[in-house]
Steps between C-alpha positions, in 0.01 A plus 500: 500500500779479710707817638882571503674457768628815700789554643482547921635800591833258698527300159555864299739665762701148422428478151717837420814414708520172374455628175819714570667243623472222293463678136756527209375804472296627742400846428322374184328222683400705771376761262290218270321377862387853630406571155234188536403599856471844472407598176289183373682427222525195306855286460451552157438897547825517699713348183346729298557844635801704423694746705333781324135420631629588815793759497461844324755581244650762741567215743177502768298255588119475371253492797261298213584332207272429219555184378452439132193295380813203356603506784201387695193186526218658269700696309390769707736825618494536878649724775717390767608653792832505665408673860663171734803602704671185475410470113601883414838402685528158303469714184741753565708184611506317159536839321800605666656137415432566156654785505794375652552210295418721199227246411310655172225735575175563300627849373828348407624718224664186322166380492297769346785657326509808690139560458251474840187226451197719488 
């Protein structure tokens, strides 16, 4: 069976600044690549999760996040781990731009009526 392909450590210091660069909107696409490369996650992982799998409700970032067994191939809840540099900071990144552009949160109170998920 064949392997993937990795990336050479020149083609992923160019991958990220052409990412920047060339992107719509590149602290999400930036985010969705490290996520892959440094936490093994699938494409269809990465559409899955929601801000709360990695953000406290107080506002910190999660060092691990579970993620939930929908969520992933088997059906089968796993732990990821966000302890990059470059991924932490491409996290903190998109969060702060949804923040700014007050995109909805998962503890949006219009969502859940005031009440927190459990």
């Amino acid at each position: 069976m064949a392997q993937a392909t990795v990336l050479k450590p020149g083609q992923y210091r160019h991958l990220l600044p052409t990412t920047r660069a060339t992107r719509r909107c590149p602290e999400r696409d930036v985010l969705v690549l490290l996520m892959g490369i440094h936490m093994g996650m699938r494409v269809s992982e990465i559409a899955q999760v929601e801000v709360a799998d990695f953000m406290f409700p107080s506002g910190a970032l999660r060092e691990e996040a579970s993620l939930r067994a929908v969520v992933t191939k088997g059906a089968r809840q796993r732990t990821v781990y966000a302890t990059n540099r470059h991924l932490v900071e491409a996290l903190e990144d998109w969060l702060a731009l949804r923040i700014a552009k007050r995109w909805r949160m998962s503890y949006d109170p219009t969502k859940y009526r005031g009440q927190l998920p459990e």
